[in-house]
C-alpha positions as MATLAB code, in Angstrom:
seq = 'XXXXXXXXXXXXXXXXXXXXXXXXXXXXXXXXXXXXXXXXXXXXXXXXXXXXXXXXXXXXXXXXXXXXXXXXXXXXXXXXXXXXX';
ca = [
      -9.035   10.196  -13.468;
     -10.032    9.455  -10.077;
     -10.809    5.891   -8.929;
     -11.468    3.812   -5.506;
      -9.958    0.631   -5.002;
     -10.684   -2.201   -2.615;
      -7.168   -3.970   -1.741;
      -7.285   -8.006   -0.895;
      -3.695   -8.245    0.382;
      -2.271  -12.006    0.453;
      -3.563  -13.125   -2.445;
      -2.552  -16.201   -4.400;
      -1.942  -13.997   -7.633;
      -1.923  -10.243   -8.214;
      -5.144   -9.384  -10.141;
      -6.899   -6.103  -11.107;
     -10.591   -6.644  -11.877;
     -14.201   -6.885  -10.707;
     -15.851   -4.556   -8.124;
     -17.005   -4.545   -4.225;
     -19.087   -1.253   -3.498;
     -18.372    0.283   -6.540;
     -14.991   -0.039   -6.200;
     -12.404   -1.631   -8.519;
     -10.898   -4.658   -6.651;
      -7.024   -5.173   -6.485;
      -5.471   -8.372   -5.317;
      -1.754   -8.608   -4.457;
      -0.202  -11.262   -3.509;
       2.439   -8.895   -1.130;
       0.765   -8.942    2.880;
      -0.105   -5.850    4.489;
       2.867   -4.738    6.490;
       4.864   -1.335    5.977;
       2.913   -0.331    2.769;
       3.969   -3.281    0.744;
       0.643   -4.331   -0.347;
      -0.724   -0.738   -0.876;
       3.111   -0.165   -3.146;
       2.417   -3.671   -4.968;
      -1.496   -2.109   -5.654;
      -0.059    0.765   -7.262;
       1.917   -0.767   -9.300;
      -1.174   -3.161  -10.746;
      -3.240   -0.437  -11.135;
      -1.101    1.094  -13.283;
       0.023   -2.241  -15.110;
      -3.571   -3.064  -15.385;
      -4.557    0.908  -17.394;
      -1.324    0.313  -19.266;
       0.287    3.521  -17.651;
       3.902    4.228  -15.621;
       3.784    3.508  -12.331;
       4.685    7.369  -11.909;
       1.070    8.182  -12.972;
      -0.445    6.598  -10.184;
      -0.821    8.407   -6.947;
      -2.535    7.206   -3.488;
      -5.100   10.283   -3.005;
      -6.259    8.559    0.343;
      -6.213    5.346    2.415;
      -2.752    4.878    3.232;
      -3.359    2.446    5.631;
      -7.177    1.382    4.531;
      -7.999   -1.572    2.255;
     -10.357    1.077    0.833;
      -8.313    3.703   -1.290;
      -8.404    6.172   -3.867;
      -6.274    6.855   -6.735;
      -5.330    9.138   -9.107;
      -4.514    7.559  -12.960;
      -3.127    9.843  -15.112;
      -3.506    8.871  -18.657;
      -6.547    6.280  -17.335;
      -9.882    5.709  -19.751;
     -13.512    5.565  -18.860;
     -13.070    2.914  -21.157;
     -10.466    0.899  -19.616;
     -12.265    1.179  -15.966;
     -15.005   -0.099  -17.177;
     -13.444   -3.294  -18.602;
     -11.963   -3.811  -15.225;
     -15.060   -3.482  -13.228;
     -16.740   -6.192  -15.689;
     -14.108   -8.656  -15.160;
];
């Protein structure tokens, strides 16, 4: 499954919930220098659908707050939860 994520690097706490634009928001608490923050996003995405962080892949925005990702193994279901919190 497909989804956008809006990245809030230098957060207090890592958190995956809630939504800006229609897109799932993803705090990290790692700062935004040499992909940590976009690795540390990845890896709550995944934590946060319950799935390997192998099954998450950055489809675009590398460098962008504004991403997309590819969940493999993700729910409708589950992404909706997410976006309500």
């Amino acid at each position: 499954m497909r989804v956008a994520i809006r990245v809030r690097p230098g957060a207090g706490r890592t958190a995956v919930g809630g939504e800006h634009d229609g897109a799932l928001v993803v705090r990290v608490s790692a700062r935004a220098v040499d992909g940590k923050a976009t690795e540390a996003a990845l890896a709550a995405v995944a934590d946060a659908f319950g799935v390997r962080r192998s099954a998450v892949t950055l489809v675009t925005g590398a460098t962008a707050r504004s991403k997309v990702v590819d969940v493999d193994g993700g729910t409708d279901d589950a992404l909706q939860g997410l976006l309500a919190r």
